[in-house]
C-alpha positions in Angstrom: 31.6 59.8 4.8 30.1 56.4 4.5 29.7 56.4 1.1 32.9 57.6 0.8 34.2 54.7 2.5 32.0 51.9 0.7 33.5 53.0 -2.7 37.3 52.9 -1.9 38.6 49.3 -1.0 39.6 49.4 2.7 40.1 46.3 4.9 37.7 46.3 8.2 40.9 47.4 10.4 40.9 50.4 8.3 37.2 51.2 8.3 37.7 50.7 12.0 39.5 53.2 13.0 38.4 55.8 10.7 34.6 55.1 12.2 36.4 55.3 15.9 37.7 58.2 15.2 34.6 59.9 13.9 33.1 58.6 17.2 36.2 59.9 19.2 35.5 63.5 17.5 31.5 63.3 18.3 32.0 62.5 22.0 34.9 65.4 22.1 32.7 68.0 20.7 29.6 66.5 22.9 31.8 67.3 25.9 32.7 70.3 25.0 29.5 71.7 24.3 28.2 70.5 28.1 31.4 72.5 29.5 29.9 75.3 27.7 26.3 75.0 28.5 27.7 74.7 32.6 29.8 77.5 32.2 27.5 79.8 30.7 24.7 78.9 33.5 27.3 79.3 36.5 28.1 82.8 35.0 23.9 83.2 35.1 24.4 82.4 39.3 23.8 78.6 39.3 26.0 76.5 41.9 28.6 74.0 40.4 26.8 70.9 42.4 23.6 71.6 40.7 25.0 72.6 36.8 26.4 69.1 37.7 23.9 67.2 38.8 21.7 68.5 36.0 24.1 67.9 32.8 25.3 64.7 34.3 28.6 65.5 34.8 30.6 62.8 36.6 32.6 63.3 40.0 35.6 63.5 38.0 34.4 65.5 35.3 33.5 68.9 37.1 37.3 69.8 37.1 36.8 70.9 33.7 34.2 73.5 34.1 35.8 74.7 37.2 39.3 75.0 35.0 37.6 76.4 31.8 35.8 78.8 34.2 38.7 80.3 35.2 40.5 80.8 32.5 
């Protein structure tokens, strides 16, 4: 991707927002993956508080294991 974007003439707004959104994409999938990782050890008997504590899930992050849990 980077070398696709030194050979083609953009201007830096350009080249800005095409590297925030690759960084936008990373931190998505990053999340997603550490919803998974909780889910997967609450179905294995661990409590919420502790998956929590131990991925490093903020206060108003743990709605989305308890939400993706259910459904």
């Amino acid at each position: 991707m980077i070398a696709i974007l030194a050979q083609t003439e953009m201007n830096s707004r350009d080249t800005d927002l095409v590297f925030s959104y690759m960084l936008g994409r990373t931190e998505h999938s990053i999340r997603m993956r550490r919803v998974q990782i909780a889910q997967r050890m609450i179905r294995n008997g661990h409590s919420l508080p502790y998956v929590a504590k131990l991925l490093h899930f903020e206060e108003s992050e743990t709605h989305l294991i308890t939400i993706n849990q259910i459904t």
